[in-house]
C-alpha positions in Angstrom: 0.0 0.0 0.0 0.8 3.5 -0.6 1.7 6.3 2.0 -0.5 9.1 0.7 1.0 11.4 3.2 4.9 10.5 2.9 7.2 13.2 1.7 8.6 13.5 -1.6 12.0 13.2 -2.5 13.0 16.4 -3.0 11.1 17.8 0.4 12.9 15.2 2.4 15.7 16.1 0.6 15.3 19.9 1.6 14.3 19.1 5.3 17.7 17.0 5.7 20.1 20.0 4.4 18.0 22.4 6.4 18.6 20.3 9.8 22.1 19.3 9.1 22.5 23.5 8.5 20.1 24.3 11.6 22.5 22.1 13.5 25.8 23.3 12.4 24.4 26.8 13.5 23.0 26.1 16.4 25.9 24.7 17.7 28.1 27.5 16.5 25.9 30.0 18.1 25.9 27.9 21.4 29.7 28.0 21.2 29.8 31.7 20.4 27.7 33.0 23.0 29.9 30.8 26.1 33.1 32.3 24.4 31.7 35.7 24.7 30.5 34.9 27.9 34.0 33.4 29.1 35.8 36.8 27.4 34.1 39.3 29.9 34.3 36.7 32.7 38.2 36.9 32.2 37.9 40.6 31.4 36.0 41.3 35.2 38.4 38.8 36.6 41.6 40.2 35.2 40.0 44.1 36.7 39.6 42.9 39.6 43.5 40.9 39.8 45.0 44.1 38.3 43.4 46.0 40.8 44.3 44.3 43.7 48.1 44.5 42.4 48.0 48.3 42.2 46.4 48.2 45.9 49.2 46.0 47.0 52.2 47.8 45.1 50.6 51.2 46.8 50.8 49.6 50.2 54.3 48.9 49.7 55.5 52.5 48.8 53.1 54.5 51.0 52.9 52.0 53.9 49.3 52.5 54.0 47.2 50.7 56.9 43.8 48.9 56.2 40.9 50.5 58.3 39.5 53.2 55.8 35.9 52.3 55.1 34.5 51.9 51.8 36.5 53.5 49.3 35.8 53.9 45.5 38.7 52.3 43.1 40.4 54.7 40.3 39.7 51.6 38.4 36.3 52.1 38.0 33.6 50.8 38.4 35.1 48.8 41.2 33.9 49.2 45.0 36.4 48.8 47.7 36.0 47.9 51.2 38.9 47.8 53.5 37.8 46.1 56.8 40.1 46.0 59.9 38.0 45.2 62.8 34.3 43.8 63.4 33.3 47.1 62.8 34.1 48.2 59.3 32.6 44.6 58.8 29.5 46.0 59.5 29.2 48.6 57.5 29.6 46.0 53.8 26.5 44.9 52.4 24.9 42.1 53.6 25.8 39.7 51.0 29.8 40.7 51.8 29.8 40.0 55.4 32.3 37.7 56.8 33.5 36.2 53.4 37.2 34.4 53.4 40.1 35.1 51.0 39.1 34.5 47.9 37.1 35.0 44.3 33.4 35.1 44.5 30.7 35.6 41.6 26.8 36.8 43.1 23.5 37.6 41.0 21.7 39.7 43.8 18.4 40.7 42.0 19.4 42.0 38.2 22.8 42.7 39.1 25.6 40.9 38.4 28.7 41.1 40.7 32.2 39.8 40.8 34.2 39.9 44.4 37.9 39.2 45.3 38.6 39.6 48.9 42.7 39.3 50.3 44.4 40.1 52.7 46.4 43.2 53.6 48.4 43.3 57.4 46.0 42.7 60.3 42.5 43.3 58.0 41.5 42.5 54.6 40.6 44.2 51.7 37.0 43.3 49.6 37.0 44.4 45.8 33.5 44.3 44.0 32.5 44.7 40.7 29.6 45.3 39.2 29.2 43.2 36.0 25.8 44.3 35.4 26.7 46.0 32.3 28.8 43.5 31.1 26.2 41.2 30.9 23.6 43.2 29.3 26.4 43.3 26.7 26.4 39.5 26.4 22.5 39.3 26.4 22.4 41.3 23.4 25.4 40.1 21.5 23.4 36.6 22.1 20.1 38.4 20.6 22.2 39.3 17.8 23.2 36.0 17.4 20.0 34.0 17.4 18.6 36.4 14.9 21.8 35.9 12.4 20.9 32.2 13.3 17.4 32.2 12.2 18.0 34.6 9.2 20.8 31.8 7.5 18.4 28.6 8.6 16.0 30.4 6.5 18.3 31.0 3.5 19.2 27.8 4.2 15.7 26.2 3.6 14.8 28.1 0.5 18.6 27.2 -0.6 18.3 23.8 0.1 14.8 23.5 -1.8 16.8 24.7 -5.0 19.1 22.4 -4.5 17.0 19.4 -4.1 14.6 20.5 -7.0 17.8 20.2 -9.8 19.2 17.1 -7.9 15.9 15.4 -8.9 14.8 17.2 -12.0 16.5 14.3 -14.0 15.0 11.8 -11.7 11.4 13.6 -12.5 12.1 14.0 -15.9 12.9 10.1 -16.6 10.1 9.5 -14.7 8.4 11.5 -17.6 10.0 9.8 -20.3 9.5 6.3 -19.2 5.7 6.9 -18.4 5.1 8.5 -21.6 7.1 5.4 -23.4 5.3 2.9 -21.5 1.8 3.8 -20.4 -0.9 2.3 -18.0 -0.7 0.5 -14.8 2.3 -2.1 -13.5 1.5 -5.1 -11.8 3.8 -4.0 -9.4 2.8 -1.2 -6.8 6.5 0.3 -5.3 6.0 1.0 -1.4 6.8 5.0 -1.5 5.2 8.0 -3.4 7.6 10.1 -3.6 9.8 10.5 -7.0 11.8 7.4 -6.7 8.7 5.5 -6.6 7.2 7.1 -9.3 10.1 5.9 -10.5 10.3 2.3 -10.1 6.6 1.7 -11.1 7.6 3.7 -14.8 10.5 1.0 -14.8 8.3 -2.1 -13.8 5.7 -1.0 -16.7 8.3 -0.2 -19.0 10.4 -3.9 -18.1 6.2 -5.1 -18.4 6.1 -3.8 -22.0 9.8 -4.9 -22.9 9.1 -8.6 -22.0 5.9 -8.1 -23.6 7.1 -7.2 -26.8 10.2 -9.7 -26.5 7.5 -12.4 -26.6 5.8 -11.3 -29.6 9.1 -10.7 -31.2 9.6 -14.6 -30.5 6.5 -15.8 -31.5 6.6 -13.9 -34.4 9.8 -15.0 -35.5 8.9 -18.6 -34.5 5.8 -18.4 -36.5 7.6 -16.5 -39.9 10.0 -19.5 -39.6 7.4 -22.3 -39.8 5.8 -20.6 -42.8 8.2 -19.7 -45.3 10.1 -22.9 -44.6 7.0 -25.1 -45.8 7.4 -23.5 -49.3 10.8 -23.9 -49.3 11.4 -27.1 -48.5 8.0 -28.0 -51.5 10.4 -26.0 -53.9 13.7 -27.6 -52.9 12.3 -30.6 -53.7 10.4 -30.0 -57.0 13.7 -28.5 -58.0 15.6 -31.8 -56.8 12.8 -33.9 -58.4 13.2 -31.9 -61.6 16.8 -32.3 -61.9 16.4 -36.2 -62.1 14.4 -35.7 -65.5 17.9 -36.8 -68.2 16.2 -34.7 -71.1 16.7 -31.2 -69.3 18.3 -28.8 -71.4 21.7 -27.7 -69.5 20.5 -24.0 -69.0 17.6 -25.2 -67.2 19.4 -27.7 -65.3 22.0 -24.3 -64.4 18.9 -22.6 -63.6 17.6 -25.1 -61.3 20.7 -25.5 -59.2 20.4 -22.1 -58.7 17.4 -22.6 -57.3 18.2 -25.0 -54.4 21.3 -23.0 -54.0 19.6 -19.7 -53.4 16.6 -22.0 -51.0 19.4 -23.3 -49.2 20.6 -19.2 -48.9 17.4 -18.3 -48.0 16.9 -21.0 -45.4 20.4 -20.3 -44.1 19.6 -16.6 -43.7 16.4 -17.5 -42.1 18.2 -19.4 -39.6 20.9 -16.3 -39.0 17.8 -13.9 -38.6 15.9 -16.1 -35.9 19.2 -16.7 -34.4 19.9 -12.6 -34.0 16.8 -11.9 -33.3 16.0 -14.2 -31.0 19.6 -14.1 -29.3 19.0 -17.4 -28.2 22.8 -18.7 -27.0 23.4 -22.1 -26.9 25.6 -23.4 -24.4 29.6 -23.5 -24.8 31.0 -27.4 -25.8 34.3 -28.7 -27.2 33.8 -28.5 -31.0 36.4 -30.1 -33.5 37.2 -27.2 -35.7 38.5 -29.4 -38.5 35.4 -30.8 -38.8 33.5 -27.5 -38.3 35.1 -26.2 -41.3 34.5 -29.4 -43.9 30.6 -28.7 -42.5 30.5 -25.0 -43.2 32.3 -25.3 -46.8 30.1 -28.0 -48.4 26.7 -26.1 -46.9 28.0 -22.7 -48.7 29.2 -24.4 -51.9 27.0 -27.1 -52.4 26.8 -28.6 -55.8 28.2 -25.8 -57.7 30.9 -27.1 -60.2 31.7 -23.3 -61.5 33.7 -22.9 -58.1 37.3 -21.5 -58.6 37.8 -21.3 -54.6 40.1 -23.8 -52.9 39.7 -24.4 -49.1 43.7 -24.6 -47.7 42.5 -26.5 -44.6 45.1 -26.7 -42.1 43.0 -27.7 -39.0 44.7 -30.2 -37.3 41.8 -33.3 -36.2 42.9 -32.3 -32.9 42.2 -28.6 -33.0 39.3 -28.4 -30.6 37.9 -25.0 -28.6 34.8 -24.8 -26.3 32.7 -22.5 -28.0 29.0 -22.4 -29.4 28.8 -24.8 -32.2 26.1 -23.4 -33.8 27.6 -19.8 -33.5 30.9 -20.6 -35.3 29.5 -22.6 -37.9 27.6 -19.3 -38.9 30.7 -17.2 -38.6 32.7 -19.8 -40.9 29.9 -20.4 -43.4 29.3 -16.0 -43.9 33.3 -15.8 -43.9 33.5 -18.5 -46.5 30.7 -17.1 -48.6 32.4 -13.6 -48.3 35.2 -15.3 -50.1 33.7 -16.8 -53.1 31.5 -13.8 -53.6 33.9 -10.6 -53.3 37.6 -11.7 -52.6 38.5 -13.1 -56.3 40.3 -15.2 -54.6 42.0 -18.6 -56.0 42.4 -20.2 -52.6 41.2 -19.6 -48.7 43.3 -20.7 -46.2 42.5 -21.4 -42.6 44.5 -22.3 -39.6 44.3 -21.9 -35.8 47.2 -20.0 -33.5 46.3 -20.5 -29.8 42.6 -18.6 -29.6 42.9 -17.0 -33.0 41.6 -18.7 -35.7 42.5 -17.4 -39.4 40.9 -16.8 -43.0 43.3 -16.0 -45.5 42.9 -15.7 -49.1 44.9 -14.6 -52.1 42.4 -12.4 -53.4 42.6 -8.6 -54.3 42.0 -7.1 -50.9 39.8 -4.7 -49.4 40.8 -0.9 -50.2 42.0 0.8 -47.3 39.3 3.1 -47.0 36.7 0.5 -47.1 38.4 -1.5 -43.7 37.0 0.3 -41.0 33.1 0.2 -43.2 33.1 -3.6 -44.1 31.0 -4.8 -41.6 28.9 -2.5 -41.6 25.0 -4.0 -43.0 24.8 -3.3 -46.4 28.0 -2.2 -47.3 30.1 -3.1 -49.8 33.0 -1.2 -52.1 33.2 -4.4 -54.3 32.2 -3.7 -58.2 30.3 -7.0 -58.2 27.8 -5.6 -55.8 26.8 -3.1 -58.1 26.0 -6.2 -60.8 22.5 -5.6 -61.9 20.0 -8.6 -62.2 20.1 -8.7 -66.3 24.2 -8.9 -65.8 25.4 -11.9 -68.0 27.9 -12.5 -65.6 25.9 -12.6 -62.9 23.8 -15.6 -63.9 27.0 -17.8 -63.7 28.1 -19.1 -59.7 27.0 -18.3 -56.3 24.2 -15.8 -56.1 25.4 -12.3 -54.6 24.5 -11.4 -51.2 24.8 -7.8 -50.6 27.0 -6.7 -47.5 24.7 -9.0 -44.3 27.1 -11.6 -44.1 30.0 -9.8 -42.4 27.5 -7.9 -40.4 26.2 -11.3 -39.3 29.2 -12.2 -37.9 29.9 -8.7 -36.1 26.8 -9.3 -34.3 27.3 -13.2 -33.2 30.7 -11.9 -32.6 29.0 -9.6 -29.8 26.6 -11.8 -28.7 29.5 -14.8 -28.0 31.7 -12.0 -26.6 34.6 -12.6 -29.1 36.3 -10.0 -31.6 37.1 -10.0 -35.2 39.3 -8.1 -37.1 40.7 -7.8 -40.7 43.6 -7.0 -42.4 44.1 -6.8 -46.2 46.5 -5.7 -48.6 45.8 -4.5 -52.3 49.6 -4.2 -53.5 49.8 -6.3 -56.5 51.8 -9.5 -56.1 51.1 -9.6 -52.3 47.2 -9.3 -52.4 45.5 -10.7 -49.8 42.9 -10.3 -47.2 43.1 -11.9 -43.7 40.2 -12.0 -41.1 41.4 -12.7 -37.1 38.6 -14.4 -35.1 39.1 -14.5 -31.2 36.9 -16.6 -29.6 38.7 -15.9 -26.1 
């Protein structure tokens, strides 16, 4: 359930920088007032010491003799008593009667005093003074105080507001952009009301409408599969069918194995898209690379006798890595078509070094400024590409794919966390291209 009446973010946000502030002042002010305090405490003090020196450094040089009454200091405004019998006792004020050597602090009524009394020859000598002032002076520097106080906890609060309104503008405004992206209700309620629930319940219907559309995706794809495979595999095998017939004129035999070959491209494709799509991984097993290879070289050449490419295998039978089978079957079945239909190559060599595993043929190479483009969907800088349908020459060999099959493997590539690269020469005599697959 909800809290209707929790705070938001950005108001609990502003009431935590406004008490952390409010604290930080308070005890400032708390510590300012008792060092104020202490400074005329130790100024009274320090009168009254200072005093009593100049009485006692007077005594000295004018041998004067205690007995005198009450007197009035040249230090003002100190009161002096000096008392030599029970007499001149009498006459100090109540509160000063009998009092022993010493420093004394009294709050008669509103006044304030401070007394030192010592000891001179056969009396003693009392010293007041009145503080009153003094005081008054720290009452109002403490008034001063508390106001400055409450003035910058008020600045503070409106300051701290600010602050928390741009600290969760961006929350507020993804809030925004996920609600509007994914509308309605979640079937999950978050436990706060405040912006960072808000929050979570735009990313539960937005993760709602994700999986949601993931599973259409899938079914989808599941469901194009089934039906374009049915008429594929009824043309595959009229074509095959027809190909047993001995009278067939040789064009239309060439035109029927170009049939099954571009079915079994089509199908093969199919399979890629579903895969991508889908970005359904198989799990990782030892897979004989050798035999990998063979697999992947007959399923891209199939019949076709027109084929100038020779495979170079030099895959040992014991050249085995963990990987996902059907993963680098497709990367070696796109490489290998890559070859026949744009290198111009005469042979295609492959060979494994540790976790690198090598395609290199002898063909004309990739221009420099097509490397960093050539796996890129769609592109190609090849001339063939360009071949239009009615082409003569493009009626003979494999059909032409047009720039998916290196962008195939870029993507399994990423979705198997491994890393291709390619490097090529054009020079003539030393022509070559060279892709690098790391599966580790």
């Amino acid at each position: 359930m909800r809290n209707r009446g929790s705070l938001s973010l950005a108001q609990r946000m502003s009431l935590a920088l406004t008490g952390a502030v409010t604290l930080f002042v308070v005890v400032l002010c708390v510590l300012s007032l008792w060092a104020f305090d202490s400074m005329e405490d130790n100024l009274v003090d320090s009168t009254l010491l200072a005093e009593k020196d100049r009485i006692v450094a007077l005594d000295a040089r004018l041998a004067n003799r205690p007995g005198n009454g009450a007197q009035e200091s040249q230090n003002q405004p100190i009161r002096r008593w000096d008392i030599a019998s029970a007499t001149d006792e009498s006459l100090l004020p109540p509160l000063l009667r009998n009092l022993n050597e010493g420093a004394y602090f009294m709050q008669p009524g509103d006044d304030t005093w401070h007394i030192l009394v010592f000891a001179r020859d056969q009396g003693k000598t009392v010293l007041l003074y009145d503080a009153t002032l003094n005081e008054q002076r720290v009452h109002d520097f403490a008034l001063i105080v508390i106001m400055a106080g409450i003035l910058c906890i008020g600045f503070s609060y409106f300051l701290a507001r600010g602050v928390s309104r741009r600290i969760t503008d961006p929350v507020q405004s993804l809030t925004q952009t996920l609600s509007t992206w994914a509308p309605g209700a979640s079937n999950l309620s978050p436990s706060r009301n405040d912006e960072v629930g808000r929050l979570i319940e735009a990313f539960n219907r937005m993760q709602s409408q994700v999986e949601k559309s993931i599973a259409q995706e899938k079914e989808f794809s599941a469901n194009l599969n089934h039906e374009i495979r049915t008429p594929l595999t009824t043309i595959r095998t009229d074509a095959e069918l027809a190909l047993e017939d001995t009278l067939l004129l040789d064009e239309t035999r060439m035109r029927l194995k170009r049939t099954l070959s571009n079915v079994d491209l089509i199908t093969d494709t199919l399979e890629s898209t579903v895969h991508l799509k889908t970005q359904a991984r198989q799990n990782a097993e030892p897979v004989n690379l050798r035999d990998c290879l063979e697999n992947a070289w007959s399923t891209s050449t199939g019949d076709d006798e027109n084929i100038k490419l020779q495979l170079i295998n030099q895959l040992l039978p014991g050249d085995v890595l963990t990987v996902n089978r059907y993963a680098m079957q497709m990367i070696m079945r796109n490489l290998i078509r890559n070859t026949l239909e744009h290198a111009a190559a005469t042979t295609l060599t492959v060979y494994l070094s540790g976790t690198h595993l090598y395609f290199e043929d002898n063909g004309k190479g990739i221009a420099q400024t097509d490397l960093p483009r050539i796996f890129e969907r769609y592109y190609s800088g090849h001339a063939r590409d360009t071949q239009t349908v009615g082409d003569s020459s493009a009626m003979a060999g494999p059909p032409k794919r047009r720039g998916l099959g290196l962008a195939i493997v870029q993507h399994i590539c990423e979705l198997e966390h491994w890393t291709i690269r390619v490097e090529s020469s054009t020079q003539p005599g030393t022509s070559m291209t060279r892709f690098i697959l790391q599966v580790a």
